[in-house]
N, C-alpha and C positions, 0 to 999 in steps of 0.2 A: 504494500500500500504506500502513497504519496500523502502523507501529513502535511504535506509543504504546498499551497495548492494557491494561487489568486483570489479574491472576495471583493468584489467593490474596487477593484484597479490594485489593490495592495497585497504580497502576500504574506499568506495567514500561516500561522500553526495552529492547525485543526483549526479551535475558531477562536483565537486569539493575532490580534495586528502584529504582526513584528516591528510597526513602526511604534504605536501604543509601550511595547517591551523596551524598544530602545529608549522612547523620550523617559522614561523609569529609573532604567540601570545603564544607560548609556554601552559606547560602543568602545572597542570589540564583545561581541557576547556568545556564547554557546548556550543553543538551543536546542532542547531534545522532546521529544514525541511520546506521552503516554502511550497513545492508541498506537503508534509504530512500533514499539516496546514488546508491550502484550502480542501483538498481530505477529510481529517477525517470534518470540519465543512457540504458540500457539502452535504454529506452523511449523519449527521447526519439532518439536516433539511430539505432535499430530503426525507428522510423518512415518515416525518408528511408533506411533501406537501399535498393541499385540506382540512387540518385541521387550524381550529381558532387559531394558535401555535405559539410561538415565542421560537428561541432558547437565552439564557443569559448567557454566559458561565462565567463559577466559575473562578474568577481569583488569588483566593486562590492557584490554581494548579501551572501556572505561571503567572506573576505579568509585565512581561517585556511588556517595551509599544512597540515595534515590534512585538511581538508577538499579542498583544491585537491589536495592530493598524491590523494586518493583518487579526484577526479575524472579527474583526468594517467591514472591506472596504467589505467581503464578507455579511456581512449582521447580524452581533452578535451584540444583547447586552448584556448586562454585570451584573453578581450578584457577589454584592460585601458583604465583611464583617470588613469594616472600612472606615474612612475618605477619609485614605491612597488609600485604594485602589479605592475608588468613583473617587477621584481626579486622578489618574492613567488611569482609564475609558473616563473618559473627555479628560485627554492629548493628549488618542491613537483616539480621534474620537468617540467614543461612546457617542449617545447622550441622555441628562439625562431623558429621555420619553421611554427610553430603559435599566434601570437601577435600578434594585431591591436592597434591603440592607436590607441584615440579620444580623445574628449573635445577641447571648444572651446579648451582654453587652453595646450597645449602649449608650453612653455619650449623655448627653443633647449637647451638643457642634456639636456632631455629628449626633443629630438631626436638630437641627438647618439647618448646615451645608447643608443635604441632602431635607430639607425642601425649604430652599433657591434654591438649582437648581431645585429644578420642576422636582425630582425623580420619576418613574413611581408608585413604591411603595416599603412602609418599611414592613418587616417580625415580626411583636411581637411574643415575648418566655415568657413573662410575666405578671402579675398583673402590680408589680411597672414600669415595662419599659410603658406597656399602660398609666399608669398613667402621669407618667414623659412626654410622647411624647405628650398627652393631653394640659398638662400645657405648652411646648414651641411651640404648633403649633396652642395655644391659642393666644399667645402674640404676633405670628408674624399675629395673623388675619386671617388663612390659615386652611381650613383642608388638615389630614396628610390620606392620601390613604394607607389604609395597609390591609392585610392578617394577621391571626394569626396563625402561627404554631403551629399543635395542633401533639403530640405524639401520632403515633398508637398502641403502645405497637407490633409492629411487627418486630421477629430477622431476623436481613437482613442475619445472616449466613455469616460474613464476619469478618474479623479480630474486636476485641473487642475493639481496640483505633479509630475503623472510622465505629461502628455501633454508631448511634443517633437516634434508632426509640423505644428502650425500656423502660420502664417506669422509670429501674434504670437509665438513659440517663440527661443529664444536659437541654436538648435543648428540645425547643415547651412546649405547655400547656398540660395536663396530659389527658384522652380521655376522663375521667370521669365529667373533669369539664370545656368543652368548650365548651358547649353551656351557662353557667350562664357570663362566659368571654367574650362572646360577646354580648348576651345582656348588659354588664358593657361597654364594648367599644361602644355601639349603643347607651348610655344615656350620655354618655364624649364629656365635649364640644371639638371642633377642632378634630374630629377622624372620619374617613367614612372607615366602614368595608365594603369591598367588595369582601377577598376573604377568601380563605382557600389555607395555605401553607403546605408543609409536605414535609420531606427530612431523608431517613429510615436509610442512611450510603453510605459509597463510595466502590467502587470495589466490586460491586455484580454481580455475573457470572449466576445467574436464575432470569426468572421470575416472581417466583411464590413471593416472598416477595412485589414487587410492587403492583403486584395484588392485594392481600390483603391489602396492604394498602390503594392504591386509590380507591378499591370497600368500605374501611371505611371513604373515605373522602365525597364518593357517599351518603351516608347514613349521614353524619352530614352535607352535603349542605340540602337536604331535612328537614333534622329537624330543620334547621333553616330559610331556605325560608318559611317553617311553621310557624317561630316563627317573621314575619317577615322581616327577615333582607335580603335583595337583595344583593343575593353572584351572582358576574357577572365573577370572576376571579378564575382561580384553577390555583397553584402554585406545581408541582409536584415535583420538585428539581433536580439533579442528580445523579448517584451513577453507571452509567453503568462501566463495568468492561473493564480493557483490556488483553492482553495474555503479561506476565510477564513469565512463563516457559511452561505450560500446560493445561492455564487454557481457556474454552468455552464461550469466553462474548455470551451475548444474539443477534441474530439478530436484525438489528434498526429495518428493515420493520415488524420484527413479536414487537417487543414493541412499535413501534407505531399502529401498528393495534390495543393493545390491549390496548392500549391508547384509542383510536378510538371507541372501543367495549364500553368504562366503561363510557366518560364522551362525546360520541359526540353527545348525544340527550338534554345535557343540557344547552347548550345557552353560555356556558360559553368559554371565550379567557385562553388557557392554555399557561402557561412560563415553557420553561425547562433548564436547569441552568446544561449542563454537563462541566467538568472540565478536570478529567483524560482522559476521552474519544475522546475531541478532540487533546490534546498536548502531552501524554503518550510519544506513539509510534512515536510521531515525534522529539524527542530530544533524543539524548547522551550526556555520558561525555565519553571525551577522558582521559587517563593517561599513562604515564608514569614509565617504573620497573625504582626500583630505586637497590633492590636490589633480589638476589635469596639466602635466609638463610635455611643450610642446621638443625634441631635440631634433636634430638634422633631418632625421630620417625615420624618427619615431614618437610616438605618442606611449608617455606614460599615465599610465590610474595610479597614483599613489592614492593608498588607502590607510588606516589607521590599523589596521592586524598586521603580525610581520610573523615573522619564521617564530620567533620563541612561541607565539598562538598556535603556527596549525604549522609542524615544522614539514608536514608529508612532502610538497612537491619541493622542498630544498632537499633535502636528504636521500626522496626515494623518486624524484622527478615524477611524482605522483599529480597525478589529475584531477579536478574538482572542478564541478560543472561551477559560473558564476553567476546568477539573476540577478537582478533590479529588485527590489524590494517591491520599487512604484511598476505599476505594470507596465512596459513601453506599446507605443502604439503598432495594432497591426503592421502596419507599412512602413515602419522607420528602418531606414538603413541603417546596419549595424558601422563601426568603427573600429578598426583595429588598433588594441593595443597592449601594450607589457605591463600587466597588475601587478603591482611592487609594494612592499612594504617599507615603516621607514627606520626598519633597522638599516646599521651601519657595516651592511655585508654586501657584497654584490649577490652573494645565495639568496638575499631577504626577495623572491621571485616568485610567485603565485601561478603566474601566465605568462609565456610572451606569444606574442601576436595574435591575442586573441581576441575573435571577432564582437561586439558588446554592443547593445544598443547606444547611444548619447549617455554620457552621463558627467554630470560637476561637483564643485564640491559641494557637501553636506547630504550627497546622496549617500543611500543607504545598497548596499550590497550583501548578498547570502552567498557562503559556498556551501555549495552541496554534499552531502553527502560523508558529514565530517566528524558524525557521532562515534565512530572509534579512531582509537592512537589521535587527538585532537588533544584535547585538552590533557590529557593523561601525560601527553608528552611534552606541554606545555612548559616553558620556564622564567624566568624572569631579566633576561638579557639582556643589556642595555639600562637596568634597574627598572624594565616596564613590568606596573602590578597584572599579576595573572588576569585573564578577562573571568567577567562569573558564566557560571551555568544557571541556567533559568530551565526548569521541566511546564510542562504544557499538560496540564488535562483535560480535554474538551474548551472550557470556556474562561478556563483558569489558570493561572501560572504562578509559580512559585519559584526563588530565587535559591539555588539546594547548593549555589558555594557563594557567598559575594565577594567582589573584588575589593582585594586588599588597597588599601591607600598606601603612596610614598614612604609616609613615617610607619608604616607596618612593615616595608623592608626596611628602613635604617634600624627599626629596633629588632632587627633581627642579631646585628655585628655587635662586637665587644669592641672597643679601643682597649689596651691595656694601658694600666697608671703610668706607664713609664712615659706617654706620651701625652700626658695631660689632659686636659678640658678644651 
């Protein structure tokens, strides 16, 4: 569904102005979709109804406890990849029976941590981490329920900073050596292997990469129920794609069919852990022209968001559709030009040459499509306060982080006495 839609020349969330939100909390602003929320989660766990499934969504995508609380209350749990964000899970209602924890770099702290709430289960990427988690889930008396993520060596075909299934990849055990890896985790006191985890990259628009990989996750449950070891769990991950310009995510009901096809004869409870897929398309940000710069040969939008807001197309030359707030007239000729930010980078880059109705300053702009890795990746650069998030429910809105003022970053720093008042 489109939350984001025209009403009277202006566009709305749901049925709320976005120009209304800005004149409020002003600009830059992220903006996110009750009814897109609900709709995209519905959907995707509507898909694998009749299947042993749970859906955990990635809250690496966004991190905001309204947004997590709203995913919790329809029925999500949660896969995290920190402390931080475990605890975040718990704040919004997620409860910890519902709550996987990946990620390579797990602190003993934060095993600890996640062993104490009575986690569903942890993800190992390593020798040492298995080891380590051994030894603190020794001392609390407990065993640690975990999956080890094993590398399929399969290229998800997706941008190369959010593929994790190849061998050159930092993340999971290497495919060669996970079977001797879990026979090591079946002789470790305080550890009970019970699954097998696997997560190939995010924003994958076929497929045929999952296939391949969970038909090889098929074949290492079998050689290890061989070998022993009672795999009762498959962790399949996320990575479904969403429509950023032109791109064909994969249907859910044909990926969960083929979900269905690969692992429904084996006995085992599947976790799926999407992120982009449910929040993507349910957030913008709003902005701001600040100025319209005419140079030699080119026309800039400088706009009031820069990279530390929505850092995607600097970082991962990612694409985000741009509207007009105010609706532009059927027949106006668009204008080509470079939407810049006014951070002090030449990266601070939004768009170049991109086609846009008229627009001046104190116009109002949306990019689309921005509700994950948005604000989550957000930072303060240049000493600019974070922009807020404003949630939308039908006719109402609510402000679920506000933007900090100036003096809420200076009182962030210490001067030490040595250097005076």
């Amino acid at each position: 569904m489109n939350p984001f839609t025209y009403k009277d020349g202006v566009l709305h969330a749901e049925g709320v102005s976005l120009q209304a939100i800005a004149a409020e909390v002003g600009t830059p602003f992220y903006c996110y979709s009750t009814a897109a929320l609900v709709a995209n989660y519905r959907a995707y766990a509507g898909a694998f109804a009749g299947q042993d499934a749970g859906v955990c969504y990635a809250l690496k995508a966004n991190s905001n406890l309204a947004v997590v609380r709203t995913l919790a209350q329809q029925g999500a749990g949660a896969d995290v990849v920190s402390e931080g964000e475990m605890r975040r899970a718990l704040a919004a209602g997620v409860s910890a029976d519902r709550i996987v924890f990946s990620g390579v770099g797990k602190t003993r702290e934060e095993m600890r941590a996640a062993l104490e709430a009575g986690i569903y289960q942890l993800n190992v990427e390593s020798v040492p981490e298995l080891e380590a988690l051994s030894e603190v889930a020794s001392s609390l008396g407990v065993e640690a329920p975990i999956a080890i993520r094993v590398n399929p060596d399969v290229d998800a075909k997706t941008h190369a900073k959010i593929a994790t299934g190849k061998k050159e990849n930092k993340f999971g055990i290497d495919w060669d050596h996970a079977r001797e890896v879990y026979a090591r985790a079946a002789a470790l006191p305080g550890i009970k292997p019970l699954g097998i985890a696997v997560h190939i990259g995010s924003q994958l628009t076929d497929l045929a990469p999952f296939r391949a990989a969970f038909e090889r996750v098929v074949e290492l449950l079998h050689a290890l129920r061989a070998d022993g070891i009672d795999i009762q769990r498959l962790d399949l991950g996320g990575g479904i794609g969403i429509r950023y310009r032109d791109e064909t995510p994969p249907d859910l009901n044909e990926y969960a069919g083929m979900v269905r096809s690969i692992t429904g004869n084996l006995g085992c409870h599947v976790t799926l852990e999407p992120g982009r897929a449910l929040v993507g398309n349910a957030g913008i940000l709003v902005s701001k022209v600040v100025y319209l710069k005419h140079g030699l040969a080119r026309r800039f939008l400088i706009v009031d968001a820069a990279m530390n807001d929505l850092i995607r197309p600097s970082l991962y030359d990612a694409y985000h559709a741009i509207k007009p707030v105010a609706e532009p007239a059927p027949d106006v000729e668009p204008v080509t030009v470079d939407v810049v930010g006014p951070v002090c980078e030449s990266g601070d880059t939004f768009a170049l040459q991109r086609p846009l109705p008229p627009l001046a300053a104190d116009d109002l702009v949306a990019f689309c499509s921005a509700g994950a890795y948005g604000a989550v990746m957000a930072s303060t650069y240049n000493t600019r306060p974070l922009a807020p998030e404003v949630l939308v429910n039908g006719d109402a809105f609510a402000v679920i982080r506000p933007r900090p003022t100036i003096e809420d970053l200076l009182g962030m720093d210490r001067v030490p006495e040595w250097l005076g008042k």
